[in-house]
C-alpha positions as CSV (number, residue, x, y, z in Angstrom):
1,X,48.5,-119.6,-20.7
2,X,45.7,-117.1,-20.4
3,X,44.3,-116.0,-23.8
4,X,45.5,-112.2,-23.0
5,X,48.9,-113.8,-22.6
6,X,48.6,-115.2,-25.8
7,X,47.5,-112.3,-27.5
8,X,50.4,-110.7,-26.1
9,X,53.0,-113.2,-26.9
10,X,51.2,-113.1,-30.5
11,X,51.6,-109.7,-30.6
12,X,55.4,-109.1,-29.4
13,X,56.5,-111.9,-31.8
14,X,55.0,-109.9,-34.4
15,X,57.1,-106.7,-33.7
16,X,59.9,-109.2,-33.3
17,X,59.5,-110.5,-36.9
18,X,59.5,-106.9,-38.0
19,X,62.3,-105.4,-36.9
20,X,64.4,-108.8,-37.9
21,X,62.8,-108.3,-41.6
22,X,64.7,-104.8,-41.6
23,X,67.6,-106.6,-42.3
24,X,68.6,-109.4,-45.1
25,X,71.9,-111.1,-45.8
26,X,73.1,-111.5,-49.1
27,X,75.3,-114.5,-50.4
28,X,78.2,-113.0,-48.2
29,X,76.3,-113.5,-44.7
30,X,76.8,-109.7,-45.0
31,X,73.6,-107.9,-42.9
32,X,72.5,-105.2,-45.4
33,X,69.3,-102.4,-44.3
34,X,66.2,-102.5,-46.4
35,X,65.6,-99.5,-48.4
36,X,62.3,-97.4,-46.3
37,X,60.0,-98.8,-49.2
38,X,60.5,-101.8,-48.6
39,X,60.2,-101.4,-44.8
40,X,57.0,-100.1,-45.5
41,X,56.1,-103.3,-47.7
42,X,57.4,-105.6,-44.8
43,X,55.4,-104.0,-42.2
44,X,52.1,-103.9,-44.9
45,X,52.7,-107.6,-45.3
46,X,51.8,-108.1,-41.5
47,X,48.3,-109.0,-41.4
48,X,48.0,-111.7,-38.9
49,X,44.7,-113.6,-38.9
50,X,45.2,-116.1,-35.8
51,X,44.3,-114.1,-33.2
52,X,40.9,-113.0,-34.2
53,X,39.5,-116.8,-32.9
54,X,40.7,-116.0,-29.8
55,X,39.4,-112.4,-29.2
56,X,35.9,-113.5,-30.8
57,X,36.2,-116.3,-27.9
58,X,37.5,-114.6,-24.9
59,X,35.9,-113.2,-22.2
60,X,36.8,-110.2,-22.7
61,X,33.5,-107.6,-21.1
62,X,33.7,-106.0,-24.8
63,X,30.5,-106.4,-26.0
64,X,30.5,-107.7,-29.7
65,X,26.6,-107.1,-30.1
66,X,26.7,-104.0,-32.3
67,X,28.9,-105.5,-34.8
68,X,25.9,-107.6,-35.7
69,X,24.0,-104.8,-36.7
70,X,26.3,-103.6,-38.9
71,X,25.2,-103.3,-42.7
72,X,28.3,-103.1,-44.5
73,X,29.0,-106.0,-46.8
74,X,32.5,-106.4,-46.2
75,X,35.4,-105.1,-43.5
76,X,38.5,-105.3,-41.9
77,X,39.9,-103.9,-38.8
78,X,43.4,-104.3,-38.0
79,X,46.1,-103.0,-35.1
80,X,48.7,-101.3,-36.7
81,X,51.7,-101.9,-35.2
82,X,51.2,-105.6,-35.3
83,X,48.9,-106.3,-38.1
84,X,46.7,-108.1,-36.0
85,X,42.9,-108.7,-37.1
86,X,40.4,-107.8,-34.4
87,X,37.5,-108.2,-36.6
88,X,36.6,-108.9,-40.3
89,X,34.3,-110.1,-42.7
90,X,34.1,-111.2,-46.3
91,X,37.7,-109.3,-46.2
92,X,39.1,-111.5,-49.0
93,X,35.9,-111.3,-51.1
94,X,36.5,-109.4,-53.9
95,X,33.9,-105.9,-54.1
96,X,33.4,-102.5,-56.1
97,X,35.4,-100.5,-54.1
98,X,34.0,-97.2,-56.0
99,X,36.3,-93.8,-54.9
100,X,38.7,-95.9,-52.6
101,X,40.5,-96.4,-55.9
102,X,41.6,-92.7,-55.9
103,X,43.5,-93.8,-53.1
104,X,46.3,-95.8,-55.3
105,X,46.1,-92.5,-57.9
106,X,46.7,-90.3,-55.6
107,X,49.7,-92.2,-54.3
108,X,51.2,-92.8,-57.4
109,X,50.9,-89.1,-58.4
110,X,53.2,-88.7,-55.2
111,X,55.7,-91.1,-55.9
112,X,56.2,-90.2,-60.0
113,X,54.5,-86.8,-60.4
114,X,56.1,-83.3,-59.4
115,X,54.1,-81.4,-57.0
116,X,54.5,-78.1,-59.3
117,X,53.6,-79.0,-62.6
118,X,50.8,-77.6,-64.5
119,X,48.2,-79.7,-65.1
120,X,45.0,-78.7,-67.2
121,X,41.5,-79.7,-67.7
122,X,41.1,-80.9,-71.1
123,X,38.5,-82.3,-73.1
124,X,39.9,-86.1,-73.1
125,X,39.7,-85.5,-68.8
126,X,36.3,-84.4,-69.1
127,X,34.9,-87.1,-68.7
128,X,32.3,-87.4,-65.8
129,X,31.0,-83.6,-65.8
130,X,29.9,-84.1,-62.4
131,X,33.5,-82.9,-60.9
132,X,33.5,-79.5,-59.6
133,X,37.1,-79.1,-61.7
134,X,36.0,-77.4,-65.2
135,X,36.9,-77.3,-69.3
136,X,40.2,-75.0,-69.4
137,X,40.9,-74.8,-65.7
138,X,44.4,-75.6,-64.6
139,X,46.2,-76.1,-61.2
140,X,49.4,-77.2,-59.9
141,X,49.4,-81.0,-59.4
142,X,49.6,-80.8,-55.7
143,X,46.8,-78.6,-55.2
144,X,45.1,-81.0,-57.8
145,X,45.3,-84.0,-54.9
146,X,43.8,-82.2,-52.6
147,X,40.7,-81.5,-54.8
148,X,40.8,-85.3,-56.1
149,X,40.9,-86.3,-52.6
150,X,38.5,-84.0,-50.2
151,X,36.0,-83.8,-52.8
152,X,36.3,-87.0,-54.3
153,X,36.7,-85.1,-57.7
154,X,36.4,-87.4,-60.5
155,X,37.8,-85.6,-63.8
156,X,40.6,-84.3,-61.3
157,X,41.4,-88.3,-61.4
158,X,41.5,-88.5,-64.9
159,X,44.0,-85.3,-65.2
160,X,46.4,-87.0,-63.0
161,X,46.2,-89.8,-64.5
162,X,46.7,-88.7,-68.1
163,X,49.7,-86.6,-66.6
164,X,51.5,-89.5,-65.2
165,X,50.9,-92.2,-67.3
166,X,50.4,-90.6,-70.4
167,X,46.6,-91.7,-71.1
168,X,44.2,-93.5,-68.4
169,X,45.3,-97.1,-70.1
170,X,48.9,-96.7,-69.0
171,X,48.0,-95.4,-65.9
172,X,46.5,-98.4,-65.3
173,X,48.4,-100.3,-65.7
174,X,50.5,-98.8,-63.8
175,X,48.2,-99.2,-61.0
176,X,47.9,-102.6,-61.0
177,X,51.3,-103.3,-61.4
178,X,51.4,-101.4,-57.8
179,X,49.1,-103.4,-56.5
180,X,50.7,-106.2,-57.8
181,X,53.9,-105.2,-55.7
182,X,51.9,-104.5,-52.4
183,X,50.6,-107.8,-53.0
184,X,47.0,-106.7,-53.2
185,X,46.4,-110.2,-54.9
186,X,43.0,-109.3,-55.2
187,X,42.7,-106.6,-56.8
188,X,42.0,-105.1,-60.4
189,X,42.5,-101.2,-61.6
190,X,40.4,-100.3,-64.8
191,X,40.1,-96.3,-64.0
192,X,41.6,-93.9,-62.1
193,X,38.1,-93.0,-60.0
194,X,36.2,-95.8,-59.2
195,X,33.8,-95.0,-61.5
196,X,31.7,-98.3,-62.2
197,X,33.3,-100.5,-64.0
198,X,32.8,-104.5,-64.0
199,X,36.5,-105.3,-63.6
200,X,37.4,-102.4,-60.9
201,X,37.5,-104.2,-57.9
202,X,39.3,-104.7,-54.8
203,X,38.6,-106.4,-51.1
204,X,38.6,-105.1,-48.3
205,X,42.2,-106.9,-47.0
206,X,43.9,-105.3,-49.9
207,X,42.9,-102.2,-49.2
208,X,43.8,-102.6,-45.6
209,X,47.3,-103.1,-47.3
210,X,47.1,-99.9,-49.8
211,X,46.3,-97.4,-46.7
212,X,48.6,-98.5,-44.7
213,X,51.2,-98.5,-47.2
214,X,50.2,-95.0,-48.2
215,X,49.8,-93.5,-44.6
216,X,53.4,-93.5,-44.3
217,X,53.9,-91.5,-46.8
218,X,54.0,-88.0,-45.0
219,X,52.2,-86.3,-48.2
220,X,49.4,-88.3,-48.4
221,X,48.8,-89.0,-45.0
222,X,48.8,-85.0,-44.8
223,X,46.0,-84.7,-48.0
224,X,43.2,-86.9,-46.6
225,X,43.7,-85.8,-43.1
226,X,43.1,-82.1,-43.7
227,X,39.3,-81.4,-43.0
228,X,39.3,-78.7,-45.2
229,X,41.0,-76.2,-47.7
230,X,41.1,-73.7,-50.1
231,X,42.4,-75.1,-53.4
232,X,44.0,-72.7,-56.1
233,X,43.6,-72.6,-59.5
234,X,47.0,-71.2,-61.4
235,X,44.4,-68.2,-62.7
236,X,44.3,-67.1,-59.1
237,X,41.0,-68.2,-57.8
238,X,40.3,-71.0,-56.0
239,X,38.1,-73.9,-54.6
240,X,36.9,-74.0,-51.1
241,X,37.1,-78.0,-50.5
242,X,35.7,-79.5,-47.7
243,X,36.9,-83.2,-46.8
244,X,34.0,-85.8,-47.3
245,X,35.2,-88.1,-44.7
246,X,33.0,-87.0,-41.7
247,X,35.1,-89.1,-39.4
248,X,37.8,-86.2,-39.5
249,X,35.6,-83.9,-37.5
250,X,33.2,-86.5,-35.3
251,X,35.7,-89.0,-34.4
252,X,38.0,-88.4,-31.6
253,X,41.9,-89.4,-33.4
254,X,40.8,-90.1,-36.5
255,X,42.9,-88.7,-39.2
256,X,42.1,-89.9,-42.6
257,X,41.6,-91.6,-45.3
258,X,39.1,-91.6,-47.6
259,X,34.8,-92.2,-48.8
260,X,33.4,-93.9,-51.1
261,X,30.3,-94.6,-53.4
262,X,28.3,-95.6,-56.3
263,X,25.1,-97.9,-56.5
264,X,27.5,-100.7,-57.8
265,X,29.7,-100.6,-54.8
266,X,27.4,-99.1,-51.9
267,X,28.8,-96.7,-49.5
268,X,32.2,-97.8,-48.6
269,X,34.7,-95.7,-46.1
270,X,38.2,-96.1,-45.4
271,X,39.5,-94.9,-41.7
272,X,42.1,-95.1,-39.6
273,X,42.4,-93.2,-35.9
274,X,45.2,-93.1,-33.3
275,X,43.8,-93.9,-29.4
276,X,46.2,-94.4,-26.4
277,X,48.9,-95.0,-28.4
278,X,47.3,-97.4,-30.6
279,X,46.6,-97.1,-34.4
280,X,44.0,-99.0,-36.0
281,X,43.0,-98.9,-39.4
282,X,39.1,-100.2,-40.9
283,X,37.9,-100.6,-44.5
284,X,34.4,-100.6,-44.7
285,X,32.8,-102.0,-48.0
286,X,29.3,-101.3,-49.1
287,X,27.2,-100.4,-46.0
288,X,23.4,-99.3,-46.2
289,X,24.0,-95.6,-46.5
290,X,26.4,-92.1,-46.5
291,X,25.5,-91.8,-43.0
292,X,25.2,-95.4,-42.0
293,X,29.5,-95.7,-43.3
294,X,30.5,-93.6,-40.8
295,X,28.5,-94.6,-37.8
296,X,29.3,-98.1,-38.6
297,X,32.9,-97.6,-39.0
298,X,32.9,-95.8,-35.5
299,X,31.4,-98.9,-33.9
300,X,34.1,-101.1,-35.3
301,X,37.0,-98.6,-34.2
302,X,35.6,-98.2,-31.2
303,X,35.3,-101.9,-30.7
304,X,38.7,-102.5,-31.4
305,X,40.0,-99.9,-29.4
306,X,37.8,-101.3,-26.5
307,X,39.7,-105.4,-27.8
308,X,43.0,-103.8,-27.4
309,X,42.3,-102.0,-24.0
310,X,40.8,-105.2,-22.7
311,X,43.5,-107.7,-23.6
């Protein structure tokens, strides 16, 4: 069997797998329909490894030289629909992830917050005074993702997270309990921002996991694919936000998901673009510079859409 056979075979037994995992039977031998969360945690939990030997070793006319200029620390690139690994490394090291983390805020805001709530910048969210939210401003909490997520706003963070759990501790822990059920086994919450902080940390397979997960959720998937917006305040005025992930207007079918950075955790960027009817997702953990995470995240996606073409 050729090795594009296999990859094939490989990938249709994947799909196969999936669709039977959208059913169980329960003591009766009665078939009963999983829930659509835990459809999305079956298809997260696809992340199939034994393939990547064989597309490192084909003969495939993709050329794999760029990837070895690559800075970035850490990454993963996967295939979507089948969870299969076209190229990684270091994915299931733990790193500082730095803003990546609003990622898993901003989706639990979604899943327990109500988008029209009034949430207000108060001294105890404060905290960072770097954020372009300010003392005695408030906004609806949807509008308030938008800013968290385009700007990367990190006292925005805090709000949501002191409106949802109650204080930052709670919220916490209710992050890591998520992660805990995504099976991000690798992977500690101690704020809401990614601010640094020695027990913050992630990989970049788990994160893999998070975006996916969160991508099908239509609300977030909308919030960090919208390049830019004006965001208003419940006073009338607003914020004109610009998305920081560059990838959104240079990348042809990328749409989402989020930057990252601090000195702790480098530059970090995770992307995900649609070509040809393939979707492919990257996490990209501590490369050399702003700039340098995007270009390097383009060379991997457009590696793997050039792997997929090819086999």
């Amino acid at each position: 069997m050729t090795q594009k056979s296999l990859f094939h075979w490989s990938c249709l037994l994947t799909l196969l797998l999936v669709v039977v995992s959208c059913h169980w039977s329960d003591s009766t031998g009665t078939r009963i329909a999983l829930t659509p969360e835990q459809i999305r945690l079956e298809h997260i939990s696809d992340i199939d490894s034994t393939m990547l030997l064989t597309i490192l070793n084909s003969d495939t006319t993709v050329d794999k030289e760029p990837l070895r200029t690559l800075s970035a620390d850490a990454w993963m690139l996967i295939d979507d629909a089948t969870g299969c690994v076209i190229s990684q490394k270091y994915a299931n090291e733990p790193r500082f992830m730095a803003s990546l983390t609003k990622m898993m805020t901003c989706l639990l805001a979604i899943e327990n917050g109500n988008l029209s709530d009034t949430i207000s910048i108060t001294d105890d969210v404060f905290v960072c005074r770097d954020s372009r939210v300010r003392l005695g401003e408030s906004y609806l909490l949807g509008d308030l993702l938008y800013e968290m997520m385009l700007q990367s706003d990190n006292d925005a963070a805090y709000a949501l997270a002191k409106h949802i759990g109650g204080d930052t501790i709670q919220f916490c822990e209710m992050m890591n309990e998520k992660a805990a059920y995504l099976g991000m086994e690798n992977t500690h919450f101690a704020n809401p921002n990614g601010m640094p902080a020695p027990d913050n940390y992630s990989t970049a397979s788990d994160i893999v996991r998070l975006a996916r997960y969160a991508m099908h959720d239509s609300l977030f998937a909308d919030i960090v694919g919208t390049p830019e917006r004006k965001v208003p305040m419940t006073d009338g005025r607003h914020m004109d936000c610009q998305n920081t992930n560059v990838l959104l207007r240079t990348y042809e079918g990328c749409f989402g998901i989020k930057t990252g950075y601090t000195r702790q955790a480098g530059n970090c960027l995770a992307s995900v673009a649609t070509r040809d009817g393939k979707t492919l997702y990257c996490v990209l953990l501590n490369s050399r510079s702003m700039r340098s995470r995007f270009t390097e995240s383009a060379i991997l996606l457009d590696y793997g859409f050039n792997v997929m073409k090819n086999l």
